[in-house]
Each structure stands twice: as C-alpha cells, then as structure tokens.
N, C-alpha and C positions, 0 to 999 in steps of 0.2 A: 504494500500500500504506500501510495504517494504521501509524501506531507502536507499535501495543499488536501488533501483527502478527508488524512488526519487532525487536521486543523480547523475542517468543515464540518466533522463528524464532534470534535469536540467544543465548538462552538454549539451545536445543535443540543449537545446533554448539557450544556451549561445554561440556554437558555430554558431548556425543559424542568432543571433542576431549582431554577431562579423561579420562576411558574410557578411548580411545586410549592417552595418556599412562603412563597407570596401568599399563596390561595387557603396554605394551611395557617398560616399568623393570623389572615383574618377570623378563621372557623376558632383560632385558640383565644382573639381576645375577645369573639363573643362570647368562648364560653367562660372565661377571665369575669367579663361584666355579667354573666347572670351568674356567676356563685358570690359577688360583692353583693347586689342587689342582695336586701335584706328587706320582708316584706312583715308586716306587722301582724303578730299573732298576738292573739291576748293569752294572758295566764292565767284566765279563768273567766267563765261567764255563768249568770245566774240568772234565773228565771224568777219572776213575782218574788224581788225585794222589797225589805221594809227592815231601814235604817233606822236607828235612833241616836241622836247625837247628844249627851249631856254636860251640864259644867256643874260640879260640887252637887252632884247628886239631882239639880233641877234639869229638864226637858227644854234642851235651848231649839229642836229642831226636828224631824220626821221626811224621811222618805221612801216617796211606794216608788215602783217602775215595774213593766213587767218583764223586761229585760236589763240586763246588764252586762257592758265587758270591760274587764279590770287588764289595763294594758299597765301596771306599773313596774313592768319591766321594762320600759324603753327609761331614753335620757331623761325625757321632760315626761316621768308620771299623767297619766289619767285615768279614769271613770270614764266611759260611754253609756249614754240612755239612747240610744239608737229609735225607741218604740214608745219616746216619752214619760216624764215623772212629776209628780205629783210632789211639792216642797210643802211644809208647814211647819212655819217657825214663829218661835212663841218670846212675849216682851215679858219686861220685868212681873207684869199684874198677872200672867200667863194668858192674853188675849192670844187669838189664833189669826196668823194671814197665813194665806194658801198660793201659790206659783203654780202654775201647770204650764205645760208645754210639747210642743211633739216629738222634742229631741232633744237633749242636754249631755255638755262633755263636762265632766270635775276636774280640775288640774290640781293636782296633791299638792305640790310643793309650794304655789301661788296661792290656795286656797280660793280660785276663783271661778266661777261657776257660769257657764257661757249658754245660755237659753233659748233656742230659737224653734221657729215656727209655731205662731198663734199661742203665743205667750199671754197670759193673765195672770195678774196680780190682784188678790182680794186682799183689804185689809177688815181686821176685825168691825172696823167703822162704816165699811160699807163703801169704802174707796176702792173705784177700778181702774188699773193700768193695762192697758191693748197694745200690744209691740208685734214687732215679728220678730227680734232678739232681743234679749234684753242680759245683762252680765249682773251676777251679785259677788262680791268681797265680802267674803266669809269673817275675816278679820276685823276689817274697820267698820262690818254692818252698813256699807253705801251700794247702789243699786244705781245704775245707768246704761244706758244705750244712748249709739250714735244717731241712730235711725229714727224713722217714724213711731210717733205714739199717739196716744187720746186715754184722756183721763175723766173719768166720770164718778158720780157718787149717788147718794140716795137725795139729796136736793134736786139732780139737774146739772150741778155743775160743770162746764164740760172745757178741758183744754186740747187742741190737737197743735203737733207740732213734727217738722221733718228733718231736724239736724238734733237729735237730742235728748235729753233731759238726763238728771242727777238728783238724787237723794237719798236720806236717811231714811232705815229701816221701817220706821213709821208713817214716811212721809211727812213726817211736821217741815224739814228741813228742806226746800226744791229748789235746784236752779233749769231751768228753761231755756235752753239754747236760741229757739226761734219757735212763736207760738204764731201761728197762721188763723187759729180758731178759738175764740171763747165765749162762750156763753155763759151769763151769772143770770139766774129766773129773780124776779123782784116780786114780792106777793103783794099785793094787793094793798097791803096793811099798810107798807113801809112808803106808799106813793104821796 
C-alpha cells in the first residue's frame, strides 16, 4: 500500500473516530444533566390534617387541610396545602377568625404563610377580607397582600383596593395601599 493510500485511509478513521467522539459527549452530558437535575419529592404526605398550635398551654391556632406535603427536606423548608386549608386563630379573649383558601404553602424557617386562590378572612367581629393571595407572618401577627382585595362587614362597610393592603391580626391596625372603592351606609338617624 501506497502512503498517499495510507494517509487517506487514516485520515478517514480519524474523522470517523472524531464523529464518534463528538456524538457520544453529547448522549454523556445529557445524561450528566439529568442525574444533577434533582426533582422534589416530599418526605411525607398526609391526608385530613388537623394541627394545633399552642403557647404556654393556650390555643394560639388550628389547622384542617385535607391534604398535605411536608417537603422539609429541601434548603428553604415547607408545608404544601395543595387541596386547600382551613386556618383558625385565636386572640388574647380567645375570639375565633377563620382563613380559608384553595391552596397554601408554610415556609418553616420564615414562619410565613403564603394563601392563595379565593382567600377569606373572617374575623370574630364579622369583618370580611376577599383576596386571591393573601400572606400571614406567623411571628409579628401582620397579614398583607400585594394584590387585589374588598373588605366588608356586618354594617355594609365596604373597601376595595388593587395594589395592597396590611394589617394587624385583628385588623384594628390597616394600611391601604390604593382604595379605588368605598362605601360607609349612613342611617337615617345620623342625617
């Protein structure tokens, strides 16, 4: 065999072998990136819970859901209510306000509680807050969404508002980002 032969022939395995190369690095760093991908499994789920949260022996809190998944194996801790739950937290006189909603995530380490989908807030008073999210702070006892709300009571009284609101657990304390709606009823007496 010639060497122009042998130099055509070794040319031809070296670009077959570069090919090769090529074709198999990409088949190895997809399989590379699907063993890094890490998909999130929880470390346990529960069906029809019902929580109780206490401080010195009193009932600070209650929750039902009829699901639940405890991802607190990842970095950033949570709870999932996938299927929605049912919050009831209680004041110093032990009055009762209720949260419901159709889906809630708990963040352990923040202690903060993220609410969404046809969210309502009942207070023992008979005050209603209507959100599609709404967040509670478990710690400082304050309650706020960015979003749209409407606030209603057993008078009539009515606020609606689309960048906002804030307040304390009982709502004594509000701040009102942007109110687009209010209505105050004057009775007749007072004219």
């Amino acid at each position: 065999m010639n060497t122009y032969t042998k130099y055509i022939i070794h040319c031809i395995v070296t670009a077959f072998a570069v090919t090769m190369f090529f074709s198999c690095q990409g088949n190895y760093n997809s399989e590379i990136q699907k063993l890094s991908y890490t998909k999130r499994f929880p470390v346990g789920e529960a069906e029809n819970i019902f929580l109780v949260y206490t401080d010195s022996g009193k009932v600070k809190s209650t929750l039902r859901s009829p699901y639940n998944k405890d991802f607190s194996n990842q970095k950033f801790p949570f709870m999932e209510f996938p299927k929605g739950i049912t919050l009831k937290f209680f004041d110093e006189q032990s009055n009762e306000n209720t949260v419901t909603a159709d889906y809630a995530i708990l963040y352990s380490d923040t202690r903060l509680v993220d609410l969404q989908g046809n969210v309502q807030l009942v207070t023992h008073k008979g005050d209603v807050l209507e959100a599609p999210q709404l967040f509670w702070d478990q710690d400082r006892e304050w309650i706020f969404t960015e979003g749209a709300f409407k606030i209603s009571n057993q008078y009539g009284v009515l606020l609606q508002g689309t960048h906002g609101i804030d307040f304390s657990r009982d709502m004594s304390v509000m701040d009102a980002h942007e109110i687009y709606d209010s209505t105050i009823p004057i009775d007749e007496d007072d004219k």
